[in-house]
C-alpha positions in Angstrom: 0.0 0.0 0.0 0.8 3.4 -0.7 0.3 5.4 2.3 1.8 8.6 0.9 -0.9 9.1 -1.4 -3.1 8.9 1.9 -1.7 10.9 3.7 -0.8 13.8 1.1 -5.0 13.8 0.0 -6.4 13.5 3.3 -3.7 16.2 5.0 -4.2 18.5 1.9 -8.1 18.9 1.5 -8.1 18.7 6.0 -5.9 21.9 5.6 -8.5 23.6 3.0 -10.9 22.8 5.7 -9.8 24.4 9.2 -8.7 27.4 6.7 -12.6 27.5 5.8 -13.4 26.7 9.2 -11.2 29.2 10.8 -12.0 32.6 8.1 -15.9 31.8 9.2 -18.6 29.9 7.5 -18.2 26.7 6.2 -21.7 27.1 5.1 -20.5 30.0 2.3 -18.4 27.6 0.8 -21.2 25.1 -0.3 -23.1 25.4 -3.4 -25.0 23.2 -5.2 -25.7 24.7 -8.4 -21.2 25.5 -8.1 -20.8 21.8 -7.5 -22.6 20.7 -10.9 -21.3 23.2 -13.2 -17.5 22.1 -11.8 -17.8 18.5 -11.0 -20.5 17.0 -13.2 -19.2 19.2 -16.4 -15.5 18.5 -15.7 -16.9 14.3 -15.3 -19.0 14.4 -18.2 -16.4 16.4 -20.8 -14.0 14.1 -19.7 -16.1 11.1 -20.8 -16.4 12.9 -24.4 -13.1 12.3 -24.6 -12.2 8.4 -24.5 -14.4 5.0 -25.6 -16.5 4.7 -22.5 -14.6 1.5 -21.3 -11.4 3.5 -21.2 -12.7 6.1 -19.3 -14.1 3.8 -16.4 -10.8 1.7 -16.6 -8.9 5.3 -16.0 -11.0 6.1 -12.6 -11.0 2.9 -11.2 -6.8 3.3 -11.4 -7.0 5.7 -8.8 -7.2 3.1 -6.7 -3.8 2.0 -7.7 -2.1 5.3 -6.2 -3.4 3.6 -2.9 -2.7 -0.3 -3.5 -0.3 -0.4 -7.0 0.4 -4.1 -5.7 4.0 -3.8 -7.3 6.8 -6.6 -6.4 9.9 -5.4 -4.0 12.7 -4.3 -6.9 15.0 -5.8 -5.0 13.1 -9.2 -4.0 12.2 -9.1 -7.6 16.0 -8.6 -8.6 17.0 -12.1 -6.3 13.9 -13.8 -8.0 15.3 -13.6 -11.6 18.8 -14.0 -10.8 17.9 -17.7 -9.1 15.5 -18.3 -12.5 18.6 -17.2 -14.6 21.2 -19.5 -11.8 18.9 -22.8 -12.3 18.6 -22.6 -16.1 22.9 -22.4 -16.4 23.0 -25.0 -13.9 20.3 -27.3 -14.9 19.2 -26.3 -18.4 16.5 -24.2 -20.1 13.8 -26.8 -19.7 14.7 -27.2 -16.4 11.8 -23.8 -15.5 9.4 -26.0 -17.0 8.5 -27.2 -12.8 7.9 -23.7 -12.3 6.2 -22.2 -15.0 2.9 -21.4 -12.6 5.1 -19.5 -10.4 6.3 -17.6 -13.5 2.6 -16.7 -14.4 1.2 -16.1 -10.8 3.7 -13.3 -10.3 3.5 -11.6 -13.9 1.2 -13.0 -16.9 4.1 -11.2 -19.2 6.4 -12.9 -17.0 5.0 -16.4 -17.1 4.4 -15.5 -21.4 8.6 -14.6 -22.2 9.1 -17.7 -20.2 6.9 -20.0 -22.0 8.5 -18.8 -25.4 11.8 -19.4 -23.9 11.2 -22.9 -22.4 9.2 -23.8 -25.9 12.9 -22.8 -27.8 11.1 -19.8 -29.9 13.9 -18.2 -31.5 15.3 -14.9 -29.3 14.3 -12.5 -32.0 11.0 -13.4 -31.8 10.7 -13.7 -28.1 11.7 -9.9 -28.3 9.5 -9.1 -30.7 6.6 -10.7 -29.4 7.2 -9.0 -25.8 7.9 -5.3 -27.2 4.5 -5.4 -28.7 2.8 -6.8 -25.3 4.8 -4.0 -23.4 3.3 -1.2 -26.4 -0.3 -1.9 -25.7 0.6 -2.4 -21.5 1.9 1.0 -22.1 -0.8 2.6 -23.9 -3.2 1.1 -21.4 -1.7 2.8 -18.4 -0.9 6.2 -20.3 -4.8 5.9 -21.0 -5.4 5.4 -17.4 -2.8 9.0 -16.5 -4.5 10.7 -19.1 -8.0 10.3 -17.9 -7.0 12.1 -14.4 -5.1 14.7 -16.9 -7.8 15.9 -18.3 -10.2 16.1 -15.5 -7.2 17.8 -13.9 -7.4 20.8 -17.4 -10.9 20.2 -17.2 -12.4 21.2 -13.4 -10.4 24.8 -13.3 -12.3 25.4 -16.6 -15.7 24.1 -15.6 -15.0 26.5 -12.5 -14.0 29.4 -14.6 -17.7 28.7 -16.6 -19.3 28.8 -13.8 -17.6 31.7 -12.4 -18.7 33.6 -15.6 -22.3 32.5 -15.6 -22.3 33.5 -12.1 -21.3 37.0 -12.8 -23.7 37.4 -15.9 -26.6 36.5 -13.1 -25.1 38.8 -11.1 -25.0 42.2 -13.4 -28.5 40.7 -14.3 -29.2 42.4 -10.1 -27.5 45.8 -10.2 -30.1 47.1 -9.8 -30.1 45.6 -5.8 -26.5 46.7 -4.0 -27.1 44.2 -1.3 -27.2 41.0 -3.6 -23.8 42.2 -5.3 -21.5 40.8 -2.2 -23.4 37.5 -2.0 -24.1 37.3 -5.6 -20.3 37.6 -6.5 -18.9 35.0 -3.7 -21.1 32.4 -5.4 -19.6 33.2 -8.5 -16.1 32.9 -7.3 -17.0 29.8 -5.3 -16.8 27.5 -8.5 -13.3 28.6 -9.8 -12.3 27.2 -6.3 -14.1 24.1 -7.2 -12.5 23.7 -9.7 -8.8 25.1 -8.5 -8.9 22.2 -5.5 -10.5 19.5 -7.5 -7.4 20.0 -10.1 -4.5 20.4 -8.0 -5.4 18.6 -4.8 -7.0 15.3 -6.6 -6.3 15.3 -10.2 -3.0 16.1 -10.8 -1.3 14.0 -7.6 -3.1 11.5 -9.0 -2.0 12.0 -12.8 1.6 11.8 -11.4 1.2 8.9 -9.3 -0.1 6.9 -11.8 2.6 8.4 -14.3 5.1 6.9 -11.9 4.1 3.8 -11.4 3.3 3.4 -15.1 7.1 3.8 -15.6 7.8 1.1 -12.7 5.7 -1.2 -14.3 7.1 -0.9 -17.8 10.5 -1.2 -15.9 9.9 -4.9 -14.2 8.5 -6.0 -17.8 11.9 -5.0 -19.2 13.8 -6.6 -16.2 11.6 -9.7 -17.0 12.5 -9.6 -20.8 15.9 -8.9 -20.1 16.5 -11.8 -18.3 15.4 -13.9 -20.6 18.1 -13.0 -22.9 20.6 -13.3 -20.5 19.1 -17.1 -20.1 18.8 -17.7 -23.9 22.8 -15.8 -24.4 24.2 -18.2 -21.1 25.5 -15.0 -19.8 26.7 -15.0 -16.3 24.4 -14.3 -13.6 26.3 -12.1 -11.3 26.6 -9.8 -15.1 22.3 -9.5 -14.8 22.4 -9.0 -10.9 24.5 -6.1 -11.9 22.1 -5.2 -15.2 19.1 -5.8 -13.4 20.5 -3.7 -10.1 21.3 -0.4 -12.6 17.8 -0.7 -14.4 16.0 -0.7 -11.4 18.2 2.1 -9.6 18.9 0.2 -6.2 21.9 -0.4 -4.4 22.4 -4.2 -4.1 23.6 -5.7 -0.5 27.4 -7.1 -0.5 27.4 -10.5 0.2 
C-alpha cells in the first residue's frame, strides 16, 4: 500500500478545511448549483473524450495510487537471478516445474518464459514482448491521461461557472445588497475547480505516471532476463544489469 498518497490527500483537503473553518462559515463555501457546473461538467467532458470502457478503466486506477500491488525491486531482482542460476545449472527446460510460479507473479512474465522454455527463436521472443509491453503502455498512459484531463478540465468548468455566475449577477445591479453574496457564489466554483485540479487530479495523474514507468520497468527486467538465459550469460553480469535498471543499491554478500 501506498500510504503517501493517503496521507498527502487527506492532510491537503483537511488543511483547505480548518482554513474554511477558521475565516468563518463553512456554510459559504457550499453550493450546489457551483458543485454541478464544476464537477458534473468536468466528469462528463471528460467522458467525451475516451471510448467509455477506457474512461471507467482510468478512474478505477486511482485506486492504484493507494494499493499499485508492485513486487519489491530488490526481492524481484533475487527472483530472476535464481530463474537465470537454475537454467545455467540445470538447463532451459529445467523452469518448465515452475512455469505457474512464473505466471502467478507476472502473466508477461509467465508468457517470455513459456517462449523461452518452448525454444522460440530470441528475436521473436523480443518481438513478441515489445508489442505486449506497447499496448501495456498505452493502457496505463490511457489510465494517466483520464486524471489529466479532469485535472485541465475542473479549473475550466469553474471558470464557466464563475462567468455564468457573474452574468446573473450584473443581471441584479439594480439591488446593491445582492452584489456581495451574488459575487462570492460566483467565485465559489473557480475554487471548485482550483482544489478539485491540484489537490485530486494532478497527484493522482503523477502517481499513476510513476508507477506506469515502474511497471514498464519490471517488464523490461523480465524480458531482459530472458536473454541473459537464452545468451548463457553469467548471472552475477544480470544482478549487476538488473540492479542499474532498477536504480537500487544491491547488498554485498
Amino acid at each position: 500500500m501506498d500510504i503517501a498518497t493517503l496521507i498527502g490527500l487527506v492532510a491537503a483537503f483537511l488543511l483547505i478545511a480548518i482554513t474554511i473553518f477558521i475565516g468563518g462559515s463553512a456554510g459559504a463555501f457550499i453550493n450546489i448549483p457551483s458543485l454541478l457546473i464544476t464537477v458534473g461538467g468536468g466528469f462528463s467532458a471528460a467522458m467525451a473524450g475516451f471510448p467509455m470502457a477506457e474512461y471507467i478503466g482510468g478512474l478505477k486506477a486511482f485506486l492504484k495510487t493507494i494499493n499499485p500491488g508492485m513486487p519489491d525491486p530488490l526481492e524481484t531482482i533475487d527472483f530472476l537471478v535464481d530463474i537465470a542460476k537454475r537454467a545455467r545449472k540445470e538447463g532451459i527446460l529445467s523452469l518448465e516445474s515452475s512455469i505457474d510460479d512464473f505466471y502467478a507473479r507476472d502473466p508477461f512474465l509467465g508468457n517470455v518464459m513459456r517462449m523461452l522454455i518452448d525454444g522460440l527463436d530470441i528475436s521473436e521472443i523480443e518481438s513478441n514482448a515489445e508489442a505486449a509491453m506497447a499496448q501495456i503502455e498505452q493502457k496505463l498512459s490511457t489510465e494517466a491521461a483520464v486524471w489529466e484531463t479532469l485535472g485541465d478540465l475542473f479549473p475550466a468548468f469553474g471558470m464557466i461557472g464563475t462567468l455564468i455566475g457573474l452574468i446573473q449577477m450584473l443581471q441584479n445591479l439594480s439591488d446593491p445588497s445582492a452584489l456581495g453574496p451574488g459575487m462570492a457564489v460566483a467565485m465559489i466554483t473557480t475554487l471548485y475547480g482550483a482544489i478539485l485540479a491540484n489537490v485530486l487530479c494532478i497527484p493522482t495523474t503523477k502517481k499513476l505516471k510513476y508507477y506506469k514507468d515502474l511497471t514498464m520497468t519490471f517488464k523490461e527486467a523480465y524480458l531482459m532476463t530472458a536473454q541473459a538465459i537464452e545468451k548463457g550469460s553469467n548471472p552475477n553480469i544480470l544482478k549487476q544489469k538488473l540492479s542499474g535498471l532498477f536504480g537500487v543499491e544491491l547488498k554485498e554478500e
